[in-house]
LOVO-340058 format. One record per residue (C-alpha): x, y, z; residue number from 1. Coordinates in pm, whole numbers. Each point is the difference from the previous one (the first is absolute). Layout:
<nodes>
px=X, py=Y, pz=Z, n=NUM $
...
</nodes>
This chain:
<nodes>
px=-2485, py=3451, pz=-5761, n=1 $
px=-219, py=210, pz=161, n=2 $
px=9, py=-10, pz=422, n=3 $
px=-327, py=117, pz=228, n=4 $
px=-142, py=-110, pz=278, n=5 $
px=-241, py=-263, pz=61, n=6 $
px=-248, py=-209, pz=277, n=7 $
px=124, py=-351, pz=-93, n=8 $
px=-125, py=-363, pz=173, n=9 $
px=377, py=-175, pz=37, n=10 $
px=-120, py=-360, pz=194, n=11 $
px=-327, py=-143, pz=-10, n=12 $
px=-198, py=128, pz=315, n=13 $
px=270, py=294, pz=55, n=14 $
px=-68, py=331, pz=138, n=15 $
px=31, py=213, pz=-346, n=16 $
px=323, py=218, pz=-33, n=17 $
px=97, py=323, pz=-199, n=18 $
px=253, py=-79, pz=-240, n=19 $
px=173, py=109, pz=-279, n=20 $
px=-99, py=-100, pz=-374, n=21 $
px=161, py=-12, pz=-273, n=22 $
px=-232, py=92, pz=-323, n=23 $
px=99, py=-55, pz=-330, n=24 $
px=108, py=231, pz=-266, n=25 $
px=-209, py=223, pz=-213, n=26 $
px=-32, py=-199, pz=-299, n=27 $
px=-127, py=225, pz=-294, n=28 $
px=-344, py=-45, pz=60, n=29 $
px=13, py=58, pz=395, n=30 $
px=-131, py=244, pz=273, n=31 $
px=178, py=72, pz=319, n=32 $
px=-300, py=79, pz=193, n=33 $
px=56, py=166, pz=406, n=34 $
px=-230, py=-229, pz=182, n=35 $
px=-267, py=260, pz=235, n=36 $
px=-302, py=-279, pz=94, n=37 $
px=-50, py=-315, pz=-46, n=38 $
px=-329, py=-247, pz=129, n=39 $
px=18, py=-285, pz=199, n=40 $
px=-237, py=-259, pz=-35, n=41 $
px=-105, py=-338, pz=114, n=42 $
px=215, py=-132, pz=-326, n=43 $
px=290, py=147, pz=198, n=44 $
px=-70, py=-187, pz=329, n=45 $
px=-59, py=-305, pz=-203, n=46 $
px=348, py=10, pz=-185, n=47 $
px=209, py=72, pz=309, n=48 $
px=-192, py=-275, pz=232, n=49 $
px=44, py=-235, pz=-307, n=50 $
px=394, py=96, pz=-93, n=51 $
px=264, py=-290, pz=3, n=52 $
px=383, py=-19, pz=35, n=53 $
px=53, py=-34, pz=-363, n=54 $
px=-271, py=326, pz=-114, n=55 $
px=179, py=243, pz=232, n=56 $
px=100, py=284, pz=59, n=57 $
px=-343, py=131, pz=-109, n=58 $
px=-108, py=367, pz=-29, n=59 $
px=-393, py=33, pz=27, n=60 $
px=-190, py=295, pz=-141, n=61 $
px=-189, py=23, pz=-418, n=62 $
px=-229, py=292, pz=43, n=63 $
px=197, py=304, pz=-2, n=64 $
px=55, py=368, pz=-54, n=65 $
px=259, py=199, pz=-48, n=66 $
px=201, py=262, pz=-197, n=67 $
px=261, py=-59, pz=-320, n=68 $
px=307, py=42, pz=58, n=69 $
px=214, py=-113, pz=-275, n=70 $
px=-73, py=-153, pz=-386, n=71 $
px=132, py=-213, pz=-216, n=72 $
px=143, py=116, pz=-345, n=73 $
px=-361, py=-116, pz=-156, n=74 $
px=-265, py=115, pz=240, n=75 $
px=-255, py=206, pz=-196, n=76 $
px=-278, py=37, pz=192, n=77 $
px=196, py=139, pz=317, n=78 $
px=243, py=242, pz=141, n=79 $
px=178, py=47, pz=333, n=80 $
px=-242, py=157, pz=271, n=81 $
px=-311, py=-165, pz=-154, n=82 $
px=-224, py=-140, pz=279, n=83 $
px=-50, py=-373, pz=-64, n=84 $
px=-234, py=-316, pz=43, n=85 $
px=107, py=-334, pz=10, n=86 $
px=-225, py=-362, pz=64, n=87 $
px=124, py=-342, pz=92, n=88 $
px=74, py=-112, pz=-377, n=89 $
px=334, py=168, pz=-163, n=90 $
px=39, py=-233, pz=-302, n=91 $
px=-140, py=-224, pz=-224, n=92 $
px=105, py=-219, pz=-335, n=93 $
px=-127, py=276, pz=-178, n=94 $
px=-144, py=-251, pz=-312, n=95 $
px=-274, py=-247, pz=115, n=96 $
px=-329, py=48, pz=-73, n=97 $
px=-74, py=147, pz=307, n=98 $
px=265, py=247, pz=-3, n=99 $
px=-89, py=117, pz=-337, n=100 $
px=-342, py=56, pz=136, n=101 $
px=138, py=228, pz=266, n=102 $
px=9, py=-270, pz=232, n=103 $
px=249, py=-75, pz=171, n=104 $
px=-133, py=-110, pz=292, n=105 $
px=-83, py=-286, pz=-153, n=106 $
px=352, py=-63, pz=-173, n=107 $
px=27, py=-380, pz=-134, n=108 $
px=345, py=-16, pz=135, n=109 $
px=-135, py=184, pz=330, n=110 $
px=100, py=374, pz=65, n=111 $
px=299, py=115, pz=192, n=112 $
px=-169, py=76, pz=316, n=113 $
px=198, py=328, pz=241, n=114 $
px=105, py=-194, pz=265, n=115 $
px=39, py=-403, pz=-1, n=116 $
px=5, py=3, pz=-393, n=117 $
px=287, py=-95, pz=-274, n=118 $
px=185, py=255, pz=-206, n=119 $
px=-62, py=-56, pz=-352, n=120 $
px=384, py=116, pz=-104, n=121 $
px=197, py=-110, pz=282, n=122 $
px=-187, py=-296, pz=201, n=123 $
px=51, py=210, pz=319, n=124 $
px=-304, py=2, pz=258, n=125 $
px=-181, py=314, pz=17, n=126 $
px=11, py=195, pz=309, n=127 $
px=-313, py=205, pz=129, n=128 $
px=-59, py=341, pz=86, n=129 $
px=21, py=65, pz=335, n=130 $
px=333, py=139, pz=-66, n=131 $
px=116, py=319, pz=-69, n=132 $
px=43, py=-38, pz=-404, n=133 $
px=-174, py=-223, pz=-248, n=134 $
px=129, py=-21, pz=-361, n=135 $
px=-302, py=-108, pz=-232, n=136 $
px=-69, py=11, pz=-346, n=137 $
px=-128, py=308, pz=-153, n=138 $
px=-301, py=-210, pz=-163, n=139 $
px=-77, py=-140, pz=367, n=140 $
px=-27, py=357, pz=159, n=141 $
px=-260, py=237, pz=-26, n=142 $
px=-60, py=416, pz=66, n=143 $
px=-140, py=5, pz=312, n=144 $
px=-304, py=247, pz=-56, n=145 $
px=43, py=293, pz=105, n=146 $
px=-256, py=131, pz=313, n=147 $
px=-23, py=-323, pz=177, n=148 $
px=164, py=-86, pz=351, n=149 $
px=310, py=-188, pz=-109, n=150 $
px=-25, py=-210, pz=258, n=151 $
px=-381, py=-91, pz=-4, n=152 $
px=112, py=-79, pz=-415, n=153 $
px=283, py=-262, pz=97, n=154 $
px=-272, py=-258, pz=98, n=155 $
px=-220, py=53, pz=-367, n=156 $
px=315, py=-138, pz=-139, n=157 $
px=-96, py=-375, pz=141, n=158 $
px=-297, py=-8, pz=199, n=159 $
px=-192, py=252, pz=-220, n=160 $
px=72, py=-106, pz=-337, n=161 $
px=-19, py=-350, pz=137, n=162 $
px=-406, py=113, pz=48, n=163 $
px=-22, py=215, pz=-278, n=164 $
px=47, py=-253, pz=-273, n=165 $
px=-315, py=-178, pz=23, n=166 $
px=-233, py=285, pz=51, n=167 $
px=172, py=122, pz=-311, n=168 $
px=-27, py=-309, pz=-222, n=169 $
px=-379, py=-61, pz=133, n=170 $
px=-74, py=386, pz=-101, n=171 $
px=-101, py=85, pz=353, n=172 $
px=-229, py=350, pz=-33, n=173 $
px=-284, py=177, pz=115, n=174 $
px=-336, py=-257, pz=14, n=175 $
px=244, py=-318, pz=107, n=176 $
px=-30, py=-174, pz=353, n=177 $
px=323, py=-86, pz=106, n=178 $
px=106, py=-249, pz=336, n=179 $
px=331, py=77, pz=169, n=180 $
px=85, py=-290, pz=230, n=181 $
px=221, py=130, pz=257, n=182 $
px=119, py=310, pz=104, n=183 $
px=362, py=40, pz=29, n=184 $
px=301, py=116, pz=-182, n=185 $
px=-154, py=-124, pz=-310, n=186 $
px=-343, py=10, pz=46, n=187 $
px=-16, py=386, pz=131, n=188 $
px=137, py=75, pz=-349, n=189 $
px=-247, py=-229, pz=-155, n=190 $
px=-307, py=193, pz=131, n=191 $
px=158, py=336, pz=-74, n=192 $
px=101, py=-82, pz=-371, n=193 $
px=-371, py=-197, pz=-33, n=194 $
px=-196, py=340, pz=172, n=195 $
px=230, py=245, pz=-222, n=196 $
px=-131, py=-181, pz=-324, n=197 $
px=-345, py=38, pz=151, n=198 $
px=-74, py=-334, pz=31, n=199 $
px=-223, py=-57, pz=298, n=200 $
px=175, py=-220, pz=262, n=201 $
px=-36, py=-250, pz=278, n=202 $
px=285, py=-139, pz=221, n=203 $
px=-34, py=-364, pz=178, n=204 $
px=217, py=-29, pz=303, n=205 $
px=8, py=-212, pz=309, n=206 $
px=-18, py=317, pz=230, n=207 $
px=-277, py=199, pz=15, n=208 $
px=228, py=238, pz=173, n=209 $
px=103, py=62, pz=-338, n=210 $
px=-280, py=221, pz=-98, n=211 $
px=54, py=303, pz=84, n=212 $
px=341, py=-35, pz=-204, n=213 $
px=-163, py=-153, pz=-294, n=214 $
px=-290, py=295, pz=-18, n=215 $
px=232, py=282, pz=27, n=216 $
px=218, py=-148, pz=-286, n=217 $
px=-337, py=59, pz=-234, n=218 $
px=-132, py=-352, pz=65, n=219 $
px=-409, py=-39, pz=36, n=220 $
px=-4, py=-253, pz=175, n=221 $
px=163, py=-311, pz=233, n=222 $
px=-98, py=-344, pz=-31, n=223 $
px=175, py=-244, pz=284, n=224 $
px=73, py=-282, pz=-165, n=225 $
px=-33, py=-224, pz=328, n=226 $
px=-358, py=83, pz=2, n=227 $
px=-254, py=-238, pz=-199, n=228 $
px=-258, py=258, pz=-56, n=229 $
px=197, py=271, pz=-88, n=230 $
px=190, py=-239, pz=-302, n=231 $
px=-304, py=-78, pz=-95, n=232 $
px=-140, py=315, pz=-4, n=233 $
px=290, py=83, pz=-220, n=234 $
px=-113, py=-262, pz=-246, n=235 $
px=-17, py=49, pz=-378, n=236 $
px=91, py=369, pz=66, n=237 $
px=336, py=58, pz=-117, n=238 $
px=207, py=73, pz=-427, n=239 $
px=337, py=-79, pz=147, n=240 $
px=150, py=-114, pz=351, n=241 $
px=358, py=44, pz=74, n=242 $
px=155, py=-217, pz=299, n=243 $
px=236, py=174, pz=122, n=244 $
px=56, py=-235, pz=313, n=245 $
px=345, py=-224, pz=46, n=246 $
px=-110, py=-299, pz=206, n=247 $
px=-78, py=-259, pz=-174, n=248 $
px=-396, py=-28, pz=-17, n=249 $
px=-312, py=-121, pz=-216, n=250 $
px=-92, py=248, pz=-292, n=251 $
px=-349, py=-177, pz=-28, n=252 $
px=-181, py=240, pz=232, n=253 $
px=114, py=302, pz=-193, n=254 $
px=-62, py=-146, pz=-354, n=255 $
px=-402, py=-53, pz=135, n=256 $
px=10, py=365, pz=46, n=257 $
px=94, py=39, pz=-369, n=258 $
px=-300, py=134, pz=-266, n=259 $
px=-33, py=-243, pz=-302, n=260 $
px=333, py=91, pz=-201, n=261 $
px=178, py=136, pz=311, n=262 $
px=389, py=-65, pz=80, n=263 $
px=159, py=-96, pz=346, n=264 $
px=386, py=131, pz=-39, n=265 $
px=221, py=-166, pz=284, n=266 $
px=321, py=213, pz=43, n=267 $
px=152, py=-255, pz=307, n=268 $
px=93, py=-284, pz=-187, n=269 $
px=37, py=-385, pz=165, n=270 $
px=117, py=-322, pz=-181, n=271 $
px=-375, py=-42, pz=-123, n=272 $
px=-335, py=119, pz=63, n=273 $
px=-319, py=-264, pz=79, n=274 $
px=-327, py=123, pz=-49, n=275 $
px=-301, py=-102, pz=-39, n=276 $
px=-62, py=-76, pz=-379, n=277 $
px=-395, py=127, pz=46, n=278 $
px=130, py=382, pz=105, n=279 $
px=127, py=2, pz=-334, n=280 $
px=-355, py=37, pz=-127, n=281 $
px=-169, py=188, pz=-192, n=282 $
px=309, py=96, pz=-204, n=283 $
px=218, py=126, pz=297, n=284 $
px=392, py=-16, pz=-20, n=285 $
px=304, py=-51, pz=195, n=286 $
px=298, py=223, pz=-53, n=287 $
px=314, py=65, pz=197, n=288 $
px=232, py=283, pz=-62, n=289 $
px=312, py=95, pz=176, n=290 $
px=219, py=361, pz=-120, n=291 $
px=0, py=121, pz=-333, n=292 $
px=212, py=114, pz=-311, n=293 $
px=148, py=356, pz=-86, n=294 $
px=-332, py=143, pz=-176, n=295 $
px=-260, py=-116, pz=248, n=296 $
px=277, py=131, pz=303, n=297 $
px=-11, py=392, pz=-216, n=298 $
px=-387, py=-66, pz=-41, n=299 $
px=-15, py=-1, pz=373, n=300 $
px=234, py=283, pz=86, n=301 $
px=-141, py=204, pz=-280, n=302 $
px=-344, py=-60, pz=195, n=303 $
px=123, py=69, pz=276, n=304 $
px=104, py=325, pz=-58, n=305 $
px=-309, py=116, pz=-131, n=306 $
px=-202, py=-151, pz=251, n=307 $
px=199, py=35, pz=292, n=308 $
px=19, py=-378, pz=159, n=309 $
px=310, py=-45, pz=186, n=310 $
px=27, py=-300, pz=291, n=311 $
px=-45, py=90, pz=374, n=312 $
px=344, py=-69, pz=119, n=313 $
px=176, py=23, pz=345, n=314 $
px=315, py=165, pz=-76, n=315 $
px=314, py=-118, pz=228, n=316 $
px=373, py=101, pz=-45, n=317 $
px=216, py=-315, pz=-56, n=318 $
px=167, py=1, pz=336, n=319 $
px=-394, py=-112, pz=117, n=320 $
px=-41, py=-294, pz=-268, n=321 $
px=50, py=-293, pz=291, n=322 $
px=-362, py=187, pz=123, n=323 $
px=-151, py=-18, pz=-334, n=324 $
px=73, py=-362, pz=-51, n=325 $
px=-112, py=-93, pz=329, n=326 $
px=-324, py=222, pz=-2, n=327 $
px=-44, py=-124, pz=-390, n=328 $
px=12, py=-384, pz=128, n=329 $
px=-292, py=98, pz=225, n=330 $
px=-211, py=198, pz=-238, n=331 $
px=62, py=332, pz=173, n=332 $
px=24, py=224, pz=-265, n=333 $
px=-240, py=201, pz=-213, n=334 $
px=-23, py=-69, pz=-213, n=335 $
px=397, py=-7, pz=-154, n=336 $
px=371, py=76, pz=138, n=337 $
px=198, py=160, pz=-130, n=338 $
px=403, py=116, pz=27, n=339 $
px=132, py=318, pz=16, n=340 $
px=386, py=-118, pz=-136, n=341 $
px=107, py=463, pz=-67, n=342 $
px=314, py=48, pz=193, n=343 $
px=-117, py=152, pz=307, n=344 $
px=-315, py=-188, pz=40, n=345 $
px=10, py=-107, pz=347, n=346 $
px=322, py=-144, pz=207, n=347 $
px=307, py=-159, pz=-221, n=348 $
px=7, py=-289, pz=157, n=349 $
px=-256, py=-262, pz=-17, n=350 $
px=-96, py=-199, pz=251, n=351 $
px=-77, py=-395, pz=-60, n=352 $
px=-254, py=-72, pz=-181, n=353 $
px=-59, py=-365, pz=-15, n=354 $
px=-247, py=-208, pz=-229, n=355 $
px=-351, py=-74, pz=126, n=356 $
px=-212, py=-275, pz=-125, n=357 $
px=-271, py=97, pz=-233, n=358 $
px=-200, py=-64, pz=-274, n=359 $
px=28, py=125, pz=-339, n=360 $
px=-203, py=81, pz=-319, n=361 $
px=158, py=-136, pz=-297, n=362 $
px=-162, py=320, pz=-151, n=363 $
px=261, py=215, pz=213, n=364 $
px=307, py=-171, pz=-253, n=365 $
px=355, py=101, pz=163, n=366 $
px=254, py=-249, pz=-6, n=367 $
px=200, py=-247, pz=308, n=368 $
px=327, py=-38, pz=-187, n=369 $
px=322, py=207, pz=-2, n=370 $
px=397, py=-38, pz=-82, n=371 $
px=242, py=-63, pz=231, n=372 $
px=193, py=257, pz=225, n=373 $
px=339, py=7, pz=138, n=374 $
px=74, py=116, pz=414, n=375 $
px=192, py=269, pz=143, n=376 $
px=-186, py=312, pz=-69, n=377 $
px=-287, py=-222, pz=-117, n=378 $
px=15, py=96, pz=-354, n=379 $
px=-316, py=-173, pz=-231, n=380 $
</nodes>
């Protein structure tokens, strides 16, 4: 086995504690990969407020950055010292039809998720990454381009590829109106990717102290949803809407903002959506998305890189995390926060950091399981 260090959640409602871990083996596929940054997001919050006796110890963190530092005898595509990418999904069957089609996000026997999910060869619970050392797949990790903030690319890896599917698979470019609703970890990402593929773009929020943030992210305009007139000013306007909100909330207003032929995309995703079956018309649809598989993730990054979009992150050295999770819980962030898990980043020893209740986007997919542990020096 492999030993690092990790933030772990050891009793439901317990202050979190730094650990050690135990990570398996390289198998012959493998990647040892140095953790640097890793996001935290609501799905974070969610998993640790929502952990019980029998899912814990649990290790949070599935956006992440970091460096190689070991291979398995059958990595091809990279070497020690190769800086690294990884998202919240590090397996899949590998033969459904979804898989075959690249993905495997959509895995008929559900993917192996980086934290909270089930190893395919061993049954073991995955741990996350807010740790000092992940050990992933080479087919699940990606080159992390090369000119980008490494820390601002650790949240593409969920949030952003999470909103660049669906302006991919719609063909978002220049001439198309496109509605962001909501402007946080996700949505921020959704209006940059949207304005880099020069797509003109709105963003509906409840705060209209949103707008300077939405207009210097490229946006043309805000729309506040709570306001009649300004929904239905918005009317009939729009080729694609993506709802980037969490809560729980009626898609009907956005659809009647939809062109004939338009799409609303929901990325938070609730038991079931009710809407009103006369939004649907003239020819709109209802979608919901959530992640993606390995070729629309190197789509994005490969985008990315030429276009420059990285996430506006907060960056905080572990021994701070019980501050992000609080702040997080109260929407204090902007837009995204992210670790800083180098050796060296900020004091040793963490303080606390217990769970805060939350909501989450099912769009923001990490995990709330993990294996058991065993006590003295707290070893995972």
């Amino acid at each position: 086995m492999r030993t690092t260090t990790a933030h772990a959640l050891l009793a439901p409602g317990a202050p979190l504690q730094e650990v050690a871990l135990d990570r398996r083996d390289l198998r012959p596929d493998d990647l040892a990969v140095r953790v640097d940054f890793c996001g935290v997001c609501h799905s974070d919050l969610h998993a640790l407020e929502q952990a019980r006796p029998g899912q814990l110890p649990l290790v949070p963190g599935h956006e992440f950055v970091g460096e190689v530092v070991a291979v398995g005898p059958a990595v091809t595509g990279f070497t020690v010292g190769d800086p690294v990418a990884v998202g919240n999904i590090v397996d899949s069957c590998g033969t459904c039809e979804n898989c075959l089609a690249d993905e495997q996000s959509l895995c008929v026997e559900f993917p192996t998720l980086t934290y909270g999910g089930r190893d395919r060869h061993d049954g073991s619970r995955t741990q996350g990454a807010w740790s000092g050392e992940y050990v992933v797949r080479e087919s699940f990790a990606y080159h992390l381009p090369a000119g980008l903030d490494p820390a601002a690319v650790a949240p593409l890896m969920c949030a952003g590829v999470t909103t660049w599917a669906p302006l991919a698979r719609a063909g978002v470019g220049p001439g198309d109106r496109v509605g962001v609703v909501g402007l946080g970890g996700l949505g921020h990402l959704a209006v940059k990717f949207a304005v880099a593929r020069g797509a003109e773009v709105s963003v509906f929020t409840t705060s209209p102290r949103k707008r300077s943030d939405a207009l210097a992210l490229g946006a043309v305009e805000v729309v506040v949803s709570t306001d009649p007139a300004a929904m239905a000013a918005a009317a009939r306007r729009f080729d694609l809407v993506v709802d980037t909100a969490s809560g729980d909330h009626d898609p009907s207003p956005y659809l009647e903002t939809l062109r004939r032929g338009g799409t609303l995309c929901m990325l938070g995703i609730p038991p079931r959506y009710s809407v009103s079956a006369m939004s649907l018309l003239p020819h709109r649809s209802l979608t919901a998305s959530g992640s993606a598989g390995r070729a629309d993730t190197q789509a994005m990054l490969d985008f990315a890189a030429e276009h420059g979009v990285v996430a506006d992150v907060e960056v905080l050295p572990a021994a701070r995390l019980a501050e992000a999770l609080d702040r997080l819980a109260r929407n204090d962030v902007r837009y995204r926060f992210v670790l800083d898990l180098r050796p060296g980043a900020g004091p040793q020893a963490a303080p606390a950091a217990s769970p805060a209740r939350s909501s989450a986007s099912a769009a923001d997919a990490g995990g709330t399981r993990a294996p058991g542990d065993r006590e003295g020096g707290r070893t995972l």
